[in-house]
C-alpha positions as CSV (number, residue, x, y, z in Angstrom):
1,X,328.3,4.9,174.8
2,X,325.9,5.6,171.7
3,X,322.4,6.0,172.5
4,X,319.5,3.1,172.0
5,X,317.4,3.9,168.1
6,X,314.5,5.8,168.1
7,X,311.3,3.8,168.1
8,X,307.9,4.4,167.7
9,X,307.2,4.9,171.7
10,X,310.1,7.2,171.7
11,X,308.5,9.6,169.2
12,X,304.6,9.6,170.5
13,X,303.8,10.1,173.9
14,X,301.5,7.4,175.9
15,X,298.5,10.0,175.9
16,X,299.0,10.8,172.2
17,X,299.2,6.7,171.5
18,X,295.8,6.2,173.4
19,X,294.0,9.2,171.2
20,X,295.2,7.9,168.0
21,X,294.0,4.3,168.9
22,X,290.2,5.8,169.9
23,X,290.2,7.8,166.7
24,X,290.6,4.7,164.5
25,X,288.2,3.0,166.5
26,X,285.8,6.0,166.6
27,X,286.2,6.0,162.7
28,X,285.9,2.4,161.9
29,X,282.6,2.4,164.0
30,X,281.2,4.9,162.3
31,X,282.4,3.9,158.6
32,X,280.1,0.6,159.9
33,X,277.5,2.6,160.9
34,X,273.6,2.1,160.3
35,X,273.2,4.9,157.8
36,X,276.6,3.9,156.1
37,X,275.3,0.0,155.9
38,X,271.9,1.1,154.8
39,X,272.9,3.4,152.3
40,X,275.6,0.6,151.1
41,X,273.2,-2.2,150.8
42,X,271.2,0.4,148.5
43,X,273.7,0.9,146.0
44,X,274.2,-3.0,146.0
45,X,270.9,-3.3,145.3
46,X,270.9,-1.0,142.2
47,X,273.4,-3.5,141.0
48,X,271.3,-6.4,141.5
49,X,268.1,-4.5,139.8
50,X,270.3,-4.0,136.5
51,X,271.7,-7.8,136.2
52,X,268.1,-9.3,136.6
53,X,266.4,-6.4,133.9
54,X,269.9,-7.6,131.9
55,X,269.1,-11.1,131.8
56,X,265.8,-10.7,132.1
57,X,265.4,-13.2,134.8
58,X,263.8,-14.0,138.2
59,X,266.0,-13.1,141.4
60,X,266.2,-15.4,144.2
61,X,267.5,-14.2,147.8
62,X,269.8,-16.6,149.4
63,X,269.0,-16.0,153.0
64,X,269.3,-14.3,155.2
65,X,271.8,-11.4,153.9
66,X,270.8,-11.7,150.1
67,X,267.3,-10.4,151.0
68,X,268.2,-7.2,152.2
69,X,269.3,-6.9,148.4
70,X,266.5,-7.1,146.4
71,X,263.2,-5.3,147.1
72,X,260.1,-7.7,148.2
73,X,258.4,-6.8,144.9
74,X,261.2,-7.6,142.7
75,X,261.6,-11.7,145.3
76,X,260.7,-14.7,143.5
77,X,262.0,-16.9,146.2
78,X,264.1,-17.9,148.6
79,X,267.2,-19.8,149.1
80,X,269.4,-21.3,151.8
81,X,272.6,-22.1,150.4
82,X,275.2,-22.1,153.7
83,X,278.5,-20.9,153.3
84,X,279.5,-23.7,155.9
85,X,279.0,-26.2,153.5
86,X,281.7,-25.1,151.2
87,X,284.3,-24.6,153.6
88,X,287.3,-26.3,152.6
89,X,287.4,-29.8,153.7
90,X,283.5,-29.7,154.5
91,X,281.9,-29.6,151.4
92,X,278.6,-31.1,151.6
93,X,275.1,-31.3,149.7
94,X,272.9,-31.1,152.4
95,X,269.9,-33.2,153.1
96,X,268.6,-30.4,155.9
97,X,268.7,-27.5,152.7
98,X,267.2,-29.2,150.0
99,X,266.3,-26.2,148.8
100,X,264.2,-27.9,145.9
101,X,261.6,-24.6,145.9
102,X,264.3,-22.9,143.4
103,X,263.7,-25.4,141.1
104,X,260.2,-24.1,140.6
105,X,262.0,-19.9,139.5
106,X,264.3,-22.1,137.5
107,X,261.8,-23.7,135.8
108,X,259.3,-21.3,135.1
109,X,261.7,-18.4,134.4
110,X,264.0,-20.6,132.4
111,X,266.5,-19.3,134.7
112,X,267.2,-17.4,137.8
113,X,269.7,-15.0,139.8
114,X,270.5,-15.9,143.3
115,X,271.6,-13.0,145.7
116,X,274.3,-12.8,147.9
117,X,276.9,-11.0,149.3
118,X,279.8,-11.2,151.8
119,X,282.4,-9.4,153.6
120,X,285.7,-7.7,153.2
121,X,288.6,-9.5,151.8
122,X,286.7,-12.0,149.5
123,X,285.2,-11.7,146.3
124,X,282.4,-14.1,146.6
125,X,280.9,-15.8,149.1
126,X,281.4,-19.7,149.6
127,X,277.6,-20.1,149.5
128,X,277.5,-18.8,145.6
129,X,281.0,-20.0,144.6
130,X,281.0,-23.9,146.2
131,X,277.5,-24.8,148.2
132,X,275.4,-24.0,145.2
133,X,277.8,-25.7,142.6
134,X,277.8,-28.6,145.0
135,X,273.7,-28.6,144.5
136,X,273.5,-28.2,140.5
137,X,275.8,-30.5,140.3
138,X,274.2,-33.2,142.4
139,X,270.5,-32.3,140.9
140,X,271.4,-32.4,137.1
141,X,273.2,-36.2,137.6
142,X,270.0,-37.1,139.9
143,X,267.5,-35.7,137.2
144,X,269.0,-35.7,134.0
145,X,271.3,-38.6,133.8
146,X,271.3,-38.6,129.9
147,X,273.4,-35.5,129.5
148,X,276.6,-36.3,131.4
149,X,277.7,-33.1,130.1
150,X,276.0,-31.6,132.6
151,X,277.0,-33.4,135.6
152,X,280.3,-31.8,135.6
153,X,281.1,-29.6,138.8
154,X,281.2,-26.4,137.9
155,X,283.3,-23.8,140.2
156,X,285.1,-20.0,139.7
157,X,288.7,-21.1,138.4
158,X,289.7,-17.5,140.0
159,X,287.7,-18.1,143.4
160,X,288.2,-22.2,143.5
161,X,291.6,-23.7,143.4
162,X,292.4,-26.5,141.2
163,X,293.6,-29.1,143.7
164,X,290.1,-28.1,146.2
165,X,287.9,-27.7,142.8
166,X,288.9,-31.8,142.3
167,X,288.8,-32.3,145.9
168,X,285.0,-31.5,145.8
169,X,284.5,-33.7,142.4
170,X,285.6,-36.5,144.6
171,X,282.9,-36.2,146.3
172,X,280.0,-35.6,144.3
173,X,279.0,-39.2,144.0
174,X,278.7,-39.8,147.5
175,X,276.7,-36.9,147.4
176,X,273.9,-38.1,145.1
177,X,273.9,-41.4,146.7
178,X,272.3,-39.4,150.0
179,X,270.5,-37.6,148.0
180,X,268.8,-41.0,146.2
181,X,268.2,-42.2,149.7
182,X,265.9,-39.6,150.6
183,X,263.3,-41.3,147.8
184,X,262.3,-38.0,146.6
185,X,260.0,-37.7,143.2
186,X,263.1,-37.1,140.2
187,X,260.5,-37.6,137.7
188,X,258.2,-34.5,139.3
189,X,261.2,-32.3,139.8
190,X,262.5,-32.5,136.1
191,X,259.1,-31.9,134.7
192,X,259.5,-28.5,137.0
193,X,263.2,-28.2,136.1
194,X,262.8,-28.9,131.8
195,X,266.6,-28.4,131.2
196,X,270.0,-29.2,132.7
197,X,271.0,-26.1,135.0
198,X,274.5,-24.2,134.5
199,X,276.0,-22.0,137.4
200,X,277.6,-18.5,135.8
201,X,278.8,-16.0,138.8
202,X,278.6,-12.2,138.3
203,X,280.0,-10.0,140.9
204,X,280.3,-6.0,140.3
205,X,283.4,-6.0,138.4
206,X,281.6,-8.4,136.0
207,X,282.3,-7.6,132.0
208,X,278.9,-8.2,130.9
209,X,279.4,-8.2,127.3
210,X,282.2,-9.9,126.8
211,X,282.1,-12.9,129.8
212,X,278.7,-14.0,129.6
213,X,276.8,-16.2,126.8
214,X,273.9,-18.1,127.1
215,X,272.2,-21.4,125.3
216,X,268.6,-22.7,125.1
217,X,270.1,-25.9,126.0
218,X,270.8,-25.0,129.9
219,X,268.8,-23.0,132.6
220,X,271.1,-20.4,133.8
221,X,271.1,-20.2,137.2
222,X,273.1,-16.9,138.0
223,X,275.2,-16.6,141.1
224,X,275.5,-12.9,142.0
225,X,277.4,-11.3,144.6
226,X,275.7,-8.4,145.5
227,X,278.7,-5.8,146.6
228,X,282.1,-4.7,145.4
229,X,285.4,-6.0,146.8
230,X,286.7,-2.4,146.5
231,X,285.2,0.6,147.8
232,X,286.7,3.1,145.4
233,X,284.6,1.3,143.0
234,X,281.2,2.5,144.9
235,X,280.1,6.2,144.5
236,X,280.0,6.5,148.4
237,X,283.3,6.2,148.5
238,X,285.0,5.5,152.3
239,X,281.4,5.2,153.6
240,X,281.2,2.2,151.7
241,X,280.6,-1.1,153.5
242,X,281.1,-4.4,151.6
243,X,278.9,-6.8,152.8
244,X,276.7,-4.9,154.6
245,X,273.8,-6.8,155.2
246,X,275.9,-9.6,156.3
247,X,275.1,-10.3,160.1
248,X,272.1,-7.8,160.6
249,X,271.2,-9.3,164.1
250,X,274.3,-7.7,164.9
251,X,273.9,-4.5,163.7
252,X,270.1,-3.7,162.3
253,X,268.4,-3.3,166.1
254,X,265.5,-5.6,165.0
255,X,264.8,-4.3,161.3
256,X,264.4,-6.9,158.9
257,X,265.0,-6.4,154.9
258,X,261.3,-6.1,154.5
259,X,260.4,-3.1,156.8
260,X,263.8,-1.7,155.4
261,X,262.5,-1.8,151.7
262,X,259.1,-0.3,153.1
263,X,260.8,3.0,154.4
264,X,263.9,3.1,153.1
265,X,263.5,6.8,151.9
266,X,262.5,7.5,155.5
267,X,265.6,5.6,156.9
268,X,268.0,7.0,154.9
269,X,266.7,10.5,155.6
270,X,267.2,9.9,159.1
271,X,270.6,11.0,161.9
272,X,272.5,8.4,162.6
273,X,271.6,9.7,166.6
274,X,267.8,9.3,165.8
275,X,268.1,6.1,163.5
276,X,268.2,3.4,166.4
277,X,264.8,5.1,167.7
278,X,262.9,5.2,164.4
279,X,264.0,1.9,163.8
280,X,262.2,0.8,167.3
281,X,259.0,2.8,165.7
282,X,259.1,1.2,162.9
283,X,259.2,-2.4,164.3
284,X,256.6,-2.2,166.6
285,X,254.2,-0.8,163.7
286,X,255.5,-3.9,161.2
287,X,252.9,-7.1,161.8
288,X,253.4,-10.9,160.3
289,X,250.8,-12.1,158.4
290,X,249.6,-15.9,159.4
291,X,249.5,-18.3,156.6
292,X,247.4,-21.3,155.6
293,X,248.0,-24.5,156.4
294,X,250.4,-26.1,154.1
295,X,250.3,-30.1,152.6
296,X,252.9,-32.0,153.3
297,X,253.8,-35.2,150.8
298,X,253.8,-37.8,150.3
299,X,252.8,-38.8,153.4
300,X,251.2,-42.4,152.2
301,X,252.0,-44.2,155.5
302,X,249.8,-42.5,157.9
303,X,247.4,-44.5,159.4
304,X,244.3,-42.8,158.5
305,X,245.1,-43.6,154.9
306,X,245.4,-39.7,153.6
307,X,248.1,-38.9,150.8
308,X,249.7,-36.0,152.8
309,X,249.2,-34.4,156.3
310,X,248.4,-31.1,157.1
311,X,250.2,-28.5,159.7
312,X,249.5,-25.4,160.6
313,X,252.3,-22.7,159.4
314,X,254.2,-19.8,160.6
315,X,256.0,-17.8,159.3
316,X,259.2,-20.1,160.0
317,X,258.8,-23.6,161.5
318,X,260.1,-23.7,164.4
319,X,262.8,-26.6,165.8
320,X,260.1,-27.5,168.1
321,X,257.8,-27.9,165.2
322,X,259.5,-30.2,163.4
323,X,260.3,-32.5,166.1
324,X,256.4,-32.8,166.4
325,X,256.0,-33.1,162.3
326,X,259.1,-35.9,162.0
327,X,257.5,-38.2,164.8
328,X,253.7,-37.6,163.4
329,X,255.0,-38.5,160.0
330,X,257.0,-41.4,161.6
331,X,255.2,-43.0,163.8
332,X,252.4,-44.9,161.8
333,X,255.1,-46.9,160.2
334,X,254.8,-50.7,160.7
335,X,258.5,-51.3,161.7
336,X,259.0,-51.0,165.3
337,X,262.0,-49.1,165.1
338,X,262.3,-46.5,162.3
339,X,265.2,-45.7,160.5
340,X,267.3,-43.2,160.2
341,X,266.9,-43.7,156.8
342,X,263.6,-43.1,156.9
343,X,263.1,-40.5,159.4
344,X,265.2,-38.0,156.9
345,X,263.0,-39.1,154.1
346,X,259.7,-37.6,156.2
347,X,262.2,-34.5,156.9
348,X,262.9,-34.5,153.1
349,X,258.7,-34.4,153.1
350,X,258.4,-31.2,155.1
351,X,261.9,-29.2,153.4
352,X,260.1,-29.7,150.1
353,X,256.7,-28.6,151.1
354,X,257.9,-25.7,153.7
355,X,261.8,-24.2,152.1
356,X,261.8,-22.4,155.6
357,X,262.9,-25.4,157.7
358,X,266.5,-25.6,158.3
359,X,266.2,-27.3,162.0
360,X,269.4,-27.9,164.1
361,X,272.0,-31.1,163.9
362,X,271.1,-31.1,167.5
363,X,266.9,-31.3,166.4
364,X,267.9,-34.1,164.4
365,X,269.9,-35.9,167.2
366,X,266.9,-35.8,169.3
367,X,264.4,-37.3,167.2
368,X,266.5,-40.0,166.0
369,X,266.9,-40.6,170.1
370,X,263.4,-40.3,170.5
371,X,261.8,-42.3,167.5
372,X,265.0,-45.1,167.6
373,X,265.3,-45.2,171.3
């Protein structure tokens, strides 16, 4: 009788099977490290620093992993473009993420670069490569409907295929419609905007010279993955982590982008063994400033006959908060039931006044309860 092939459990023994297995893991953990994700998001950086002095426009941090990218001094804004809206099949302009603050960088830096990045195995994130597409698109047909040149969807032809690139054109009608429903003021945001926008995506492996061109008849808005697809393309080699601000609550223990940019000399001088206590230090040192209170408009309905309403502002409006703002804004109204119609035009009041707020479907379910019960 001929004996049974060798297999893999012939040649290693259980014991030796079980120590190879904990060696990967031990050096996957630390390749993912905090001094390997730090010193990662660093290099990215540098990156970022030399497209905006290339172009010689403003960056803008899609949040929350793109800030971790750019240093506070070098922020002219914020965005919140979600990758979830440019899944495929769920492609959507969002009336929650207006994000109509960018339009101000746009305007007044005849341009901008927005800052993201994302993890192993893809190129770009769907944020940069679909979300904001989706919103240029929707903005230049809602504020410049004389240059139907520029209404076109605009999407990477080596990111987006074909057949979901004309999936999401399909769409883009429906999409301004909601948009038109929210009654905001078009005329005020193209006197911010001046000039159709264009999307153009850079990545690391970007040819600079010979891929991008610009006109005076478009603001560029530049969609920028922060980190390389490939780590032999980084000079840290295997310690390279692409991505690496993506998920900080996961990994950071507490540090924000901020405090990060304020010590990163410190940080990256630091043992991994000691890292998770300085970072502790540091943290409890770090304060938040308070803010004044912000206007919101139009709010032309409230009873006591003001133009706009006043709240006070953190940092980040809380869900709680805009509960409270949507039925003070709401309530004077003369129907007896309100709309839903109009409740997310008084939301569309606050997201333009305060970018922050991004409150929950389940928020927004409640106050339609509330206000239409």
């Amino acid at each position: 009788m001929s004996s049974p092939p060798l297999s893999l459990h012939s040649l290693i023994f259980p014991s030796a099977s079980t120590s190879i297995s904990t060696t990967l893991t031990s050096l996957k953990r630390q390749n993912l490290s905090i001094t390997n994700r730090l010193r990662s998001i660093r290099s990215d950086a540098s990156f970022v620093l030399t497209i905006a002095d290339h172009f010689n426009l403003p960056l803008i941090t899609n949040e929350r992993c793109g800030s971790w990218y750019v240093p506070p001094e070098r922020k002219a804004g914020s965005a919140y473009f979600k990758s979830t809206d440019g899944h495929a099949g769920q492609w959507a302009f969002s009336l929650r993420r207006l994000n109509l603050q960018v339009l101000d960088v746009v305007g007044t830096g005849k341009g901008c670069i927005i800052v993201d990045s994302t993890r192993r195995g893809k190129s770009m994130p769907d944020a940069l490569s679909k979300t904001a597409p989706i919103w240029i698109a929707v903005l230049n047909r809602l504020l410049f409907p004389e240059h139907p040149e520029s209404h076109w969807l605009r999407t990477p032809e080596d990111v987006v295929s074909a057949s979901e690139h004309a999936q999401i054109d399909a769409r883009l009608e429906g999409f301004v419609r909601d948009a038109r429903s929210l009654d905001l003021d078009l005329p005020a945001l193209r006197a911010k905007l001046q000039r159709p926008m264009r999307a153009v995506w850079i990545t690391p492996e970007t040819d600079l010279g010979r891929t991008i061109s610009t006109d005076e008849d478009h603001a560029y808005v530049m969609l920028c993955t922060a980190s390389s697809r490939a780590s032999e393309s980084s000079k840290l080699g295997a310690a390279y982590v692409q991505g690496a601000a993506d998920d900080s609550e996961a990994w950071a223990c507490g540090l924000d982008a901020v405090t990060f940019w304020a010590n990163a000399d410190a940080l990256l001088a630091t043992s991994d063994d000691a890292l998770s206590e300085t970072i502790t230090t540091l943290m409890k040192k770090s304060t938040t400033s308070s803010r004044l209170p912000i206007r919101i408009s139009p709010a032309y309905a409230l009873a006591v006959g003001d133009n706009a309403s006043l709240i006070d502002s953190k940092s980040r409006l809380q869900d709680y908060d805009v509960i409270v703002e949507i039925t003070r804004l709401t309530l004077p109204l003369r129907q007896p039931v309100p709309s839903k119609v109009e409740i997310k035009k008084r939301l569309s009041w606050i997201m333009a006044s305060i970018p922050d707020v991004s409150p929950s479907r389940a928020t927004l379910q409640s106050v339609n309860a509330h206000l239409m019960g």
